[in-house]
Residue frames relative to the residue before (quaternion, step in Angstrom):
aa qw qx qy qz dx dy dz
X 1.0000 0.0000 0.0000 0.0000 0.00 0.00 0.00
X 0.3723 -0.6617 0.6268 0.1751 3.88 -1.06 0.77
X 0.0059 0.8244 -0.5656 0.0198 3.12 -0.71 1.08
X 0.2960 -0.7219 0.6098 0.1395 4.08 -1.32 0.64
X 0.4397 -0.5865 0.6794 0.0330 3.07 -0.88 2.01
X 0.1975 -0.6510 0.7069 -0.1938 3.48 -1.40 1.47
X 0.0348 0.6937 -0.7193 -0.0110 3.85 -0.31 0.76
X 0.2873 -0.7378 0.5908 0.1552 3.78 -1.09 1.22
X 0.7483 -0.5275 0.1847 0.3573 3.28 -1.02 1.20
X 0.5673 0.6573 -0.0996 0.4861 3.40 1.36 -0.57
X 0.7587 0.3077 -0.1752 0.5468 3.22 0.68 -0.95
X 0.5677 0.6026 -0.3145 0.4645 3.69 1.77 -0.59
X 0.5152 0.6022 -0.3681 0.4862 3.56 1.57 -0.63
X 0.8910 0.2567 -0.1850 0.3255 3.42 0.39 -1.61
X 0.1889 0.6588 -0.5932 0.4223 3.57 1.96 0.41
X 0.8341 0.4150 -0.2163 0.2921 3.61 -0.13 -1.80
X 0.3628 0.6596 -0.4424 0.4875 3.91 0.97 -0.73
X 0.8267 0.4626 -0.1340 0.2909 3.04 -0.05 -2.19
X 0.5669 0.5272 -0.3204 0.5458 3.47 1.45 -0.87
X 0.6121 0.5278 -0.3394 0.4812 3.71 0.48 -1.47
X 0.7051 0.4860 -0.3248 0.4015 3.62 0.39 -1.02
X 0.7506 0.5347 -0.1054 0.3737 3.06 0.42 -1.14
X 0.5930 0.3766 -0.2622 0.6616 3.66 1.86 -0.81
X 0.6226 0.4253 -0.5060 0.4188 3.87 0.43 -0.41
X 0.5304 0.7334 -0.2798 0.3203 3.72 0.97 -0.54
X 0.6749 -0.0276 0.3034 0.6721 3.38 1.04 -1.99
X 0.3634 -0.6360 0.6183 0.2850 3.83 -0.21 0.63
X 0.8285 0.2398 -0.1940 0.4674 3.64 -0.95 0.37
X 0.5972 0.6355 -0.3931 0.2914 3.60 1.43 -0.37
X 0.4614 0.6688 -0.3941 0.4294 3.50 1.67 -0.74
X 0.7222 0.4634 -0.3218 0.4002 3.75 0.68 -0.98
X 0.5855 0.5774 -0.3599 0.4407 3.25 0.98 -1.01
X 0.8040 0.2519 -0.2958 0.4501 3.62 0.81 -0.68
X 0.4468 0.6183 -0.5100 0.3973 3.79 1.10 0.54
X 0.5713 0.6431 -0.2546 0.4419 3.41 1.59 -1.35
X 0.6606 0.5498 -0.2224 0.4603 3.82 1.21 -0.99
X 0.6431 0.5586 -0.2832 0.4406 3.21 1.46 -1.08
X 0.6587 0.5163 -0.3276 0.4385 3.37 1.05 -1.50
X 0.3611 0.8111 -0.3105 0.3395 3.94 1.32 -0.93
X 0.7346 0.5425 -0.0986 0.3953 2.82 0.41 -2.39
X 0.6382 0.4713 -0.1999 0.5750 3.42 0.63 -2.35
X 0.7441 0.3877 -0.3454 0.4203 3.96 -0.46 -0.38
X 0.6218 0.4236 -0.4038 0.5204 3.49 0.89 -0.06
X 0.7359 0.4627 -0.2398 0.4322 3.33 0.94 -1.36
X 0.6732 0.4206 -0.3584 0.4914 3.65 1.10 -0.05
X 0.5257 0.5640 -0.4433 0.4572 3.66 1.36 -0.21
X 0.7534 -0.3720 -0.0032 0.5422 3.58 1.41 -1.05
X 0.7230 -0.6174 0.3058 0.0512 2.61 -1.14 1.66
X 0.7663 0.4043 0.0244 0.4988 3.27 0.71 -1.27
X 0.4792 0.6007 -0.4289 0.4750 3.58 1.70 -0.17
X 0.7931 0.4276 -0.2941 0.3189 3.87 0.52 -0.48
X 0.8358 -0.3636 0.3166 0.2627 3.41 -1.15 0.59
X 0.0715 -0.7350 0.6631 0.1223 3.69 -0.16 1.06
X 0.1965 -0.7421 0.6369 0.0716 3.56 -0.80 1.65
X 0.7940 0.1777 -0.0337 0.5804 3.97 0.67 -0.93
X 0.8331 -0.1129 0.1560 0.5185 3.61 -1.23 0.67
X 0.7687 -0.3151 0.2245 0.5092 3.83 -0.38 -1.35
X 0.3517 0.6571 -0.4681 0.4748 3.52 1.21 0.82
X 0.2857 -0.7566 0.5862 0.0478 3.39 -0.73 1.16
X 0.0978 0.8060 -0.5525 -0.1885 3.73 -1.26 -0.65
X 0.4571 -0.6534 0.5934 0.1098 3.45 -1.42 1.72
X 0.1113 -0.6860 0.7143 0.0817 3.72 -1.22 0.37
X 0.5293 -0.6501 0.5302 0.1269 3.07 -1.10 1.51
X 0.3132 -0.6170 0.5977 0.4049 3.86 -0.77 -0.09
X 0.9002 0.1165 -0.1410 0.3952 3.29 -1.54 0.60
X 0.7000 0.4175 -0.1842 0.5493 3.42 0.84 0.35
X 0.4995 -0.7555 0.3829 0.1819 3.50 -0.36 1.32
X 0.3405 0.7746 -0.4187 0.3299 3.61 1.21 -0.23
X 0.0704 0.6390 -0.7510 -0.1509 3.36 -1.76 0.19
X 0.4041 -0.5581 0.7026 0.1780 3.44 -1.71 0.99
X 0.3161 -0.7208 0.6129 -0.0696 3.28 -0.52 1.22
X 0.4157 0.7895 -0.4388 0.1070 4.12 -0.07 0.74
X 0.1206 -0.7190 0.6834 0.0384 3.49 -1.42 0.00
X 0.3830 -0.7622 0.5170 -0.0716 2.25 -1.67 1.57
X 0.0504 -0.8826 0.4673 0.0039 3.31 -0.79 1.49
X 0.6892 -0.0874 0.0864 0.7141 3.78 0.53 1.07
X 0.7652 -0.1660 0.0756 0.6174 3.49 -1.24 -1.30
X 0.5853 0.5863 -0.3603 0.4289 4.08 0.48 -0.93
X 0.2671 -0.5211 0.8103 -0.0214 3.42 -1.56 1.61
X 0.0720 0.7188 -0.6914 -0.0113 3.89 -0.99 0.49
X 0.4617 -0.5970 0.6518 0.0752 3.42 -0.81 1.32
X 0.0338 -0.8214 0.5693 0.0026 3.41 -1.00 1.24
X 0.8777 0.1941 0.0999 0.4266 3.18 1.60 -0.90
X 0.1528 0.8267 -0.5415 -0.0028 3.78 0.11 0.17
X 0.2829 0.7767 -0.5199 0.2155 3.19 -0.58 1.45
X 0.5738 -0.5780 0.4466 0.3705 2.81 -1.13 0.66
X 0.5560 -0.7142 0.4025 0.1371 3.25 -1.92 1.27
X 0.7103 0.3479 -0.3628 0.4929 3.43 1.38 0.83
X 0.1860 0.8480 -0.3637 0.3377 3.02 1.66 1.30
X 0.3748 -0.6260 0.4538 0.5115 3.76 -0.36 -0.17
X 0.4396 -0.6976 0.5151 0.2340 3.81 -0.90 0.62
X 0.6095 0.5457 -0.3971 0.4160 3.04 1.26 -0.35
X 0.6325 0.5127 -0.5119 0.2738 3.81 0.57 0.41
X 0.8221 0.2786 -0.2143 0.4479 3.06 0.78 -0.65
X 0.1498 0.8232 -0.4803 0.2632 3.90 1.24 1.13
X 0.8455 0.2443 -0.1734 0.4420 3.22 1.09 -1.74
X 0.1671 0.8421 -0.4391 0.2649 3.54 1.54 0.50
């Protein structure tokens, strides 16, 4: 099945933070961790169902080298990205997402 990857408006905020953070850190380091992200999403669209159901029907992808979780759900053909946070975040923000 072909599936479309959906970042919620939310999780598109804390994609970028993370980038900003990450470039104020190490010029070029922001990409390095967009490159990890894109990684993640290409696994998670190759399969879907390979990752960890952390909440009800929310799943969660782990970037290499980069403390982050992709937070997602699956809706039919649509994967929607709810979250991207870091993995010593409270979980409790992005649960009722």
């Amino acid at each position: 099945m072909n599936y479309t990857l959906l970042f919620h408006q939310y999780a598109r905020l804390e994609l970028q933070e993370a980038y900003d953070w990450y470039e104020q850190q190490r010029q070029g380091l922001g990409l390095e961790f967009l490159e990890a992200i894109d990684e993640v999403v290409q696994r998670i669209l190759k399969n879907p169902l390979s990752c960890q159901v952390v909440y009800k029907n929310k799943r969660k992808a782990i970037p290499h080298r980069f403390p982050y979780l992709l937070i997602y759900e699956i809706h039919d053909d649509v994967i929607l990205v709810t979250a991207v946070i870091h993995g010593s975040r409270n979980p409790k923000r992005w649960e009722d997402r």
